[in-house]
C-alpha positions in Angstrom: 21.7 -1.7 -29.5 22.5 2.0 -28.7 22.6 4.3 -31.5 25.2 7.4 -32.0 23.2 9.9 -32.2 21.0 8.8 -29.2 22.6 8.7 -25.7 19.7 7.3 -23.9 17.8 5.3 -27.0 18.0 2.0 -28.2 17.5 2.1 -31.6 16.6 -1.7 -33.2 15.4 -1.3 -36.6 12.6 0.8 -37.2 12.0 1.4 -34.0 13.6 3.5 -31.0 13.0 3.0 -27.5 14.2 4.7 -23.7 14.5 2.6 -20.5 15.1 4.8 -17.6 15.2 2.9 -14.3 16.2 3.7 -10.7 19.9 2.8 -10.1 19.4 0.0 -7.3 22.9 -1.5 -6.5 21.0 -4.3 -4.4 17.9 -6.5 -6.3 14.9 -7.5 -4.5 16.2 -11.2 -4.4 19.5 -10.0 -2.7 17.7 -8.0 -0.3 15.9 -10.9 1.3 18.7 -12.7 1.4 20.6 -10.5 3.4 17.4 -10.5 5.3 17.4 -14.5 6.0 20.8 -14.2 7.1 20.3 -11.2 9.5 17.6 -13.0 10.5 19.2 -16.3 11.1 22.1 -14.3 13.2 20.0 -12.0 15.4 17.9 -15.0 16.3 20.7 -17.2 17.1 22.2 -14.1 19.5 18.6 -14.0 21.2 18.2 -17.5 21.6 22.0 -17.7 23.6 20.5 -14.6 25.5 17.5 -16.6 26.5 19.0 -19.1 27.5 21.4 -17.2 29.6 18.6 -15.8 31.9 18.2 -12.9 29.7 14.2 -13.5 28.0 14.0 -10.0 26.9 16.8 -9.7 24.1 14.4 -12.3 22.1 11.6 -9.7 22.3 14.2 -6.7 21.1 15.1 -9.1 18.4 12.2 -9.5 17.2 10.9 -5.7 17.1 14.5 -5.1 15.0 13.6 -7.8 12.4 10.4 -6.4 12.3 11.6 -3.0 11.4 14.4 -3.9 9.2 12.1 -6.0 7.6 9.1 -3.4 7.2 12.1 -1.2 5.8 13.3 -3.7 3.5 9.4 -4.3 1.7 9.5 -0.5 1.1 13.1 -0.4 -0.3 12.1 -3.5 -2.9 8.8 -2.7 -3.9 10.2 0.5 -5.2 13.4 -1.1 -7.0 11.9 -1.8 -9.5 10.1 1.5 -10.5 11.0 2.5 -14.2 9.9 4.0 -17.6 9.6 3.1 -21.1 9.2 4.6 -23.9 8.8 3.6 -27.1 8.1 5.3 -30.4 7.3 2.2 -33.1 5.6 3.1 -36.3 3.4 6.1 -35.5 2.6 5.8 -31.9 4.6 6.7 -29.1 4.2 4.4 -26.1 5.0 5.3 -22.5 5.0 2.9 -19.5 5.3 3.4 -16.1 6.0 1.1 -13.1 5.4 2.6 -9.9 5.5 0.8 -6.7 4.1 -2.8 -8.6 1.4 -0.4 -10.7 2.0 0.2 -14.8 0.6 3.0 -16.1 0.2 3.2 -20.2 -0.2 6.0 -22.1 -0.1 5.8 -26.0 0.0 8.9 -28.0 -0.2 9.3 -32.2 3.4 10.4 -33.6 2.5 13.2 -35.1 0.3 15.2 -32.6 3.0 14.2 -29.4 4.7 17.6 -27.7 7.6 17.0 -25.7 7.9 20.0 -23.5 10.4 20.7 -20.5 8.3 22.1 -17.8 10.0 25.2 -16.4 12.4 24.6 -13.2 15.4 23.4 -12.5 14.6 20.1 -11.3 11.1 19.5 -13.6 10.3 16.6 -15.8 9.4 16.2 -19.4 5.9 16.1 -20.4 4.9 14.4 -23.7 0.9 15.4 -24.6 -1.2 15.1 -27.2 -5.1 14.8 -28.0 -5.9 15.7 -24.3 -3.7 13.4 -22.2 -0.6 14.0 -20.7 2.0 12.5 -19.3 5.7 13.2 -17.4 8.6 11.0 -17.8 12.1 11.4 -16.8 12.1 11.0 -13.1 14.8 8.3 -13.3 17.0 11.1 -15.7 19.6 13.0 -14.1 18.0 16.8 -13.9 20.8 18.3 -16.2 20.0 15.4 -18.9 16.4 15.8 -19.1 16.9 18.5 -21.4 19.4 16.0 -23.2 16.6 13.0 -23.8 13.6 15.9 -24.6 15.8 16.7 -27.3 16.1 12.8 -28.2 12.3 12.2 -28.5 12.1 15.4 -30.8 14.7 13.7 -33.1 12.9 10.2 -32.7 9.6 11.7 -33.3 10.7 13.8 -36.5 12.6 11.2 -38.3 9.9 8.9 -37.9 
């Protein structure tokens, strides 16, 4: 449930967490649907053309699918990218999915430093105790500043 002082957190008891994900209008499982049925027509087209004397449209149908296809496994293994963080108790947990591989970083509540790094377009890095991480690729640039300022609050009222 979101919480009013929070834009971006969803605060459930005790605890407060962020889910930032890529905006995808069109899920993996859509995407290979519209794949079967591109499939299923340009197949049917080069088919009539081979059959019509024409054995070469098959080949050029092929290569296409091959393409569109190749372009559709890139477009889906990355719809899924996202971060979450999650401050429970006293740790902070981030998670990060990139490409099908999670990255965890778990940082102690009180030693955590969220810090803007300078530029326009930069993420947030959180750190503490020597490891480091940057979240907020999935944040609007303008609003990172807005959900640093959200895991200050989160972290300080914890």
């Amino acid at each position: 449930m979101s919480h009013p002082a929070y834009q971006f957190a969803q605060v459930s008891g005790p605890s407060v967490s962020w889910r930032l994900r890529r905006n995808c209008s069109v899920t993996p499982a859509q995407l290979l649907l519209v794949y079967l049925m591109l499939c299923a027509l340009s197949l049917t087209i080069g088919v009539f053309f081979w059959f019509q004397g024409a054995p070469f449209v098959i080949g050029f149908t092929g290569l296409e699918l091959l393409v569109v296809g190749w372009a559709f496994v890139v477009y889906a293994r990355h719809a899924t990218d996202g971060e979450w963080i999650s401050l429970q108790g006293a740790s902070l947990v981030v998670e990060r999915e990139t490409a099908g591989r999670r990255e965890r970083a778990e940082f102690e509540r009180q030693w955590v430093r969220v810090e803007p790094k300078a530029g326009e377009h930069s993420l947030i890095e959180l750190s503490g105790r020597g490891r480091k991480i940057e979240v907020g690729r999935f944040v609007r640039p303008e609003l990172r500043q807005v959900l640093a300022g959200e895991i200050r609050r989160a972290l300080r009222a914890a």
